[in-house]
Every structure is written in structure tokens, then in C-alpha cells.
C-alpha positions, 0 to 999 in steps of 0.5 A: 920448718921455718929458720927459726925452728931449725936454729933451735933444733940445731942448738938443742942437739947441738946441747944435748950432744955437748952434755952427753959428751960432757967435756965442757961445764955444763953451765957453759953449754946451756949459756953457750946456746941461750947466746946463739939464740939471742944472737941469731933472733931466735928469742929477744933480749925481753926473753932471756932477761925473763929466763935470769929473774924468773921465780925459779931462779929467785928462789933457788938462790934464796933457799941456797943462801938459806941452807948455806947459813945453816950449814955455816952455823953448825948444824948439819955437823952437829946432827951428824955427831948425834947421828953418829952417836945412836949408830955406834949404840944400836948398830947396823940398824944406825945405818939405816936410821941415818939413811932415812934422816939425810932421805927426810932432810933431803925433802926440804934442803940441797942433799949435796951438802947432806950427802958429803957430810953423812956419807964418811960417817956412813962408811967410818961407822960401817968399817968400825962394826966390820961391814962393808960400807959399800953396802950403805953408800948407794942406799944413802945416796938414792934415799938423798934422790928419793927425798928430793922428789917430796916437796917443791923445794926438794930439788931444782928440777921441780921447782923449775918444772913449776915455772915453765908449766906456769909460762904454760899457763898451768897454776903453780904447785904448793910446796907440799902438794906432790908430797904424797905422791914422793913419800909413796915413791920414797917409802918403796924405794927405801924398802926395795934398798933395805931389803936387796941392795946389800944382795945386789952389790958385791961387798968388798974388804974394809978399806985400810986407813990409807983407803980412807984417806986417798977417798976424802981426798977425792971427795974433797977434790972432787969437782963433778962432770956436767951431767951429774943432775945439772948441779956443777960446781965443786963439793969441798966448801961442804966437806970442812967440819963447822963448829955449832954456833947455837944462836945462828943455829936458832935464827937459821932455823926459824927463818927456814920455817917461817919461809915454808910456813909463809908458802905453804899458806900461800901468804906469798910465792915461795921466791918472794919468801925466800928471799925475804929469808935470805935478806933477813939472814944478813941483816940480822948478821947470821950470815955475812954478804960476802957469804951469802955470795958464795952460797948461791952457786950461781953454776947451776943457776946460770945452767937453769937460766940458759936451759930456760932460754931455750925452753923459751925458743922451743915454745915461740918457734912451735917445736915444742907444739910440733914434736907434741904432735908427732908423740900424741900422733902415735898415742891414738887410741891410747888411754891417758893413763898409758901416755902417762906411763910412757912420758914418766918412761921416756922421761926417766930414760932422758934423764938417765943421759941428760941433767935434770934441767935439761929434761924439764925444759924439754918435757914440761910443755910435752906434758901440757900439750899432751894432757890438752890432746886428751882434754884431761888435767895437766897435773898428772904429767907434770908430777910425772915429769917432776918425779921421774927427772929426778928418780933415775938410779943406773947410772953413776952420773945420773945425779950428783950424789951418786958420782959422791959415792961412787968414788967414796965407795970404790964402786963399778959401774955395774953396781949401779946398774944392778941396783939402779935398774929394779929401783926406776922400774919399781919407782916408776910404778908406785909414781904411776899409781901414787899419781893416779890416786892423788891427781886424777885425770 
């Protein structure tokens, strides 16, 4: 090994043994090991300035100062009061309309602030038809997960698997090209959830009205550890009830359309049209540049540039190439469909103890890499790894929606197991099927 590949496999383990232990920010350890590398030589200057303005940062802070713009003007809130309406009229079965609506929504906006949101109503209207709001909490949460997987904007992590399979010299995704894949997946997991997750967890008494308050508090309060899904920060900016503003609601919703519109047709890349978006909503006044900054959540981008920075190193050092070659050493004899089903395993496994970033950055060049020693399309393991780095359901901390619940709904550790586990393993193979339908080898 040269000192260059050492210094890097002594960085990553010296993140990922950070992040597992999680007692610093997240975002502090990937900076933290983007420094070293660029200190030591290990990546130039030219590099780690590539990694700040690459396409998935751009657009990522542009869709947040989107989404934060139409939060601001009140419509979350106000579909949440509409929801909340038809719950009480039809019931238990409101419940779960409101799952799949924060699922849908999930699909095109950030589902932190969905969550935080509909997660009280979830649990007030629960308690007021005499059901136990645990019962609905995790499907809310993992239908938020699940909705993420749909669209290339659903969730940062594949939008940054999209940039580095096109550092690797792979054509970008469209923003509704996994889409089939992730309703196939989303629709069995929602079934799975409907049909057993109230069999699975214990259903505890109604909270009292002290209860409910101490667990606002502790959402209100609550900032999350460094592995909930990458996305660090704070959840409170989302928890204050915002008045409907009717003519920002409108522009709001138009500009967001016209972003998907304008890329999804490929008229330009989706950080260009986000972007675009995002400026226009300041010049016409529907949000203020001071707001703007506090929508970006500059936390989790500077967590997604650092995890590219050292993505970058993996690649220029060859460790990435080498730590290929060792897995697909001992895939002989194997047929690509079983290397595609174990990269979608060892992925969601990663997942399960590192953030979703981390995880891109280290399996969306074993993906290429593996589909060129096959000599097969590299599409269907990179929509493996997109899939799979969000899907991940045991544990509590595997994504920050569930950590929102968990404290929410007074959960143990073991309920996510016990309805996690069934969910990765039926998701995993509904992926594996969906993907081999909608992108062949």
C-alpha cells in the first residue's frame, strides 16, 4: 500500500469509528477528516472545492430553501388541520390516510419537517378514538423513510449517489426514473406495516395530558445524535404552528413545480433548477434572504461535502478499486443478480450503524466497479445502493424520523427491532425484484 492509501484507510475508520461512537456532530467528523486529507495531500485544494459546489450540494440547498418557504408560508400546517379533520370524521382509517399522505409527500419534500409536524396529530387523534398512538407512530415514521426512496429528490442520499456515480463516469438519474422501483418497495412495506405493525408493538396506556406535554417538550428540544440518517441539526424551527399566507402558498407551490417540471424534462439539471427556484422566491419576497439562510441547514450540507471529500480519496488512492477487487475476488462464479442482492445486504447493514452519507460515498464506486467486472449496466446497483442506504428499519437511530418517534412514542429499543427486521428483509426483496424489472442487467 502506498502512504496515500494508508492515511485514507486510517481516516475512514477513524470516521467511521467516530460515527458509530457518536459523541461528536457528525458533520465535525467528516469535516474534521476532509482537513486531514487535505492537510497530509492526500486530495488538493482543487478537490475539496470540487466536493463544496458539487451538483448535490447546490441542489440540496436549494430544494431546502424551497421547502423551508413553503413551510414558512403555512401549508404544511394547513394540510395538517385538513388531515386532522377527515381523521376525526372516518376514524382509525384517518390514521392511516395521514401515513400515506406524509409517506407521498415524503417522495418530493425533506420528511423532518413532515414528520414533526404529523407525528402529534398522529398521537393526539390516536388518544382521542382510545388507541394507543404507539401503534402509528413507527408506520408514520417509516412510511416518511419509505417515501424518501421514490424520487431523486426524496432524500439526500440519492441524490448524492447520483453525484458520485457521475464522477464515475455514469449518466445522471432523472427525478422520477427509480420512481417505479421506490412505489414497489414503498406499497409492500406500507402493507407489511398495515397489516402487522400494531401485532408487533406492545400498545401502551394513553398518555396523560402531562405525558404529552414532557414528549413535545423533548421534541421541541430534541437535537438528534450524529447517526440519525446524516441529517444533524435541530428539529424545533419546524415544530412552531405557521399561519396560512394564501399568496406565498401559491408562488411557493408553483416555483416547486416548475423545478420538478423543468427537470424532469431535462430542460436543466435539477441543481440549476433549484436553484433558479430558490432565488426566484426571494426576489418575489416570498421569502426573505435572512430566511433563506436559516433553511439551508448548512449541517448536513457541510456533513455531505466532507463524506465527498473523502469519497474523493478513496478513488484517487485506488482503495476504492482495491477493496473492489477483493469483494468481486470472492463473487467467482457468482451470477450478477446474487452480487446485486449481496451489495443491497451489506449496504443496508452499513446503514443500519453509519449515516446514509457515509454509505453512498463508500458503496457507489463498489457498485460501478462491481457492474464493470460483470460487464453489465451499472444502473441496478446503483439503485441498490440508493434504496437500501435509506430503507433501513432495526434500529431507532438508523434514520432521523425514527429517533422523533422514539422519544414521541415512549418506545424501546426492541420495538424497532421487532418491526424493523421483517421490514429490511421484505423491502429488501421487493427492491431486488422491482429493480430487475425496471433496470436489467
Amino acid at each position: 500500500m502506498t502512504i496515500s492509501q494508508i492515511i485514507t484507510l486510517l481516516v475512514l475508520l477513524a470516521v467511521v469509528g467516530a460515527l458509530i461512537w457518536d459523541k461528536v456532530r457528525a458533520d465535525v467528523v467528516a469535516l474534521t477528516g476532509a482537513a486531514f486529507l487535505l492537510m497530509t495531500g492526500v486530495v488538493r485544494p482543487v478537490e475539496v472545492q470540487s466536493a463544496f459546489a458539487s451538483p448535490a450540494i447546490v441542489a440540496l440547498a436549494s430544494l431546502f430553501v424551497i421547502a423551508y418557504a413553503m413551510e414558512l408560508a403555512g401549508l404544511l400546517d394547513e394540510a395538517i388541520h385538513r388531515v386532522t379533520a377527515l381523521c376525526r370524521r372516518i376514524g382509525t382509517a384517518g390514521l392511516w390516510v395521514l401515513i400515506v399522505i406524509a409517506g407521498a409527500a415524503s417522495s418530493l419534500l425533506n420528511n423532518t419537517p413532515i414528520v414533526v409536524l404529523s407525528a402529534p396529530v398522529v398521537r393526539d387523534v390516536a388518544k382521542s378514538l382510545g388507541k394507543s398512538p404507539k401503534c402509528y407512530l413507527i408506520p408514520l415514521s417509516y412510511a416518511a423513510v419509505l417515501g424518501g426512496c421514490c424520487t431523486l429528490i426524496g432524500t439526500s442520499t440519492n441524490l448524492l449517489v447520483n453525484d458520485m456515480a457521475a464522477v464515475a463516469g455514469q449518466p445522471r438519474f432523472g427525478i422520477f426514473e427509480i420512481t417505479p422501483v421506490g412505489l414497489i418497495v414503498a406499497i409492500v412495506g406500507g402493507i407489511y406495516l398495515f397489516l402487522f405493525s400494531k401485532r408487533l408493538v406492545k400498545a401502551g396506556p394513553v398518555n396523560s395530558e402531562e405525558d404529552t406535554e414532557e414528549a413535545t417538550r423533548q421534541v421541541e428540544d430534541f437535537r438528534e445524535p450524529g447517526l440519525a440518517g446524516g441529517l444533524v441539526g435541530t428539529a424545533q424551527p419546524f415544530a412552531k404552528q405557521t399561519k396560512l399566507r394564501p399568496g406565498a402558498a401559491l408562488i411557493s407551490s408553483l416555483v416547486f413545480l416548475a423545478v420538478v417540471t423543468l427537470a424532469t424534462f431535462n430542460v436543466a439539471p435539477i441543481a440549476a433548477c433549484a436553484f433558479a427556484g430558490a432565488v426566484l422566491l426571494i426576489l418575489l419576497r416570498v421569502i426573505t434572504a435572512d430566511q433563506a439562510y436559516q433553511g439551508l441547514r448548512p449541517e448536513v450540507l457541510m456533513l455531505i461535502a466532507g463524506m465527498v471529500v473523502l469519497g474523493i480519496a478513496l478513488d484517487e488512492t485506488g482503495l476504492a478499486n482495491a477493496a473492489t477487487k477483493i469483494l468481486i475476488g470472492s463473487m467467482d462464479g457468482m451470477s450478477p443478480l446474487l452480487a446485486l442482492v449481496i451489495l443491497y445486504g451489506v449496504t443496508l447493514f452499513a446503514t443500519e450503524v453509519l449515516s446514509n452519507a457515509t454509505v453512498a460515498v463508500l458503496f457507489t464506486p463498489i457498485a460501478v466497479s462491481i457492474a464493470e467486472a460483470f460487464s453489465v449496466s451499472p444502473r441496478p446497483f446503483l439503485v441498490a445502493v440508493m434504496i437500501a442506504a435509506s430503507a433501513a428499519f432495526a434500529t431507532p437511530f438508523g434514520y432521523q424520523t425514527n429517533v422523533l418517534v422514539y422519544q414521541m412514542g415512549g418506545y424501546s429499543y426492541l420495538d424497532f427491532i421487532k418491526v424493523g427486521i421483517p421490514l429490511n428483509l421484505i423491502t429488501w426483496a421487493a427492491a431486488v425484484v422491482a429493480i430487475q424489472m425496471y433496470f436489467p442487467f
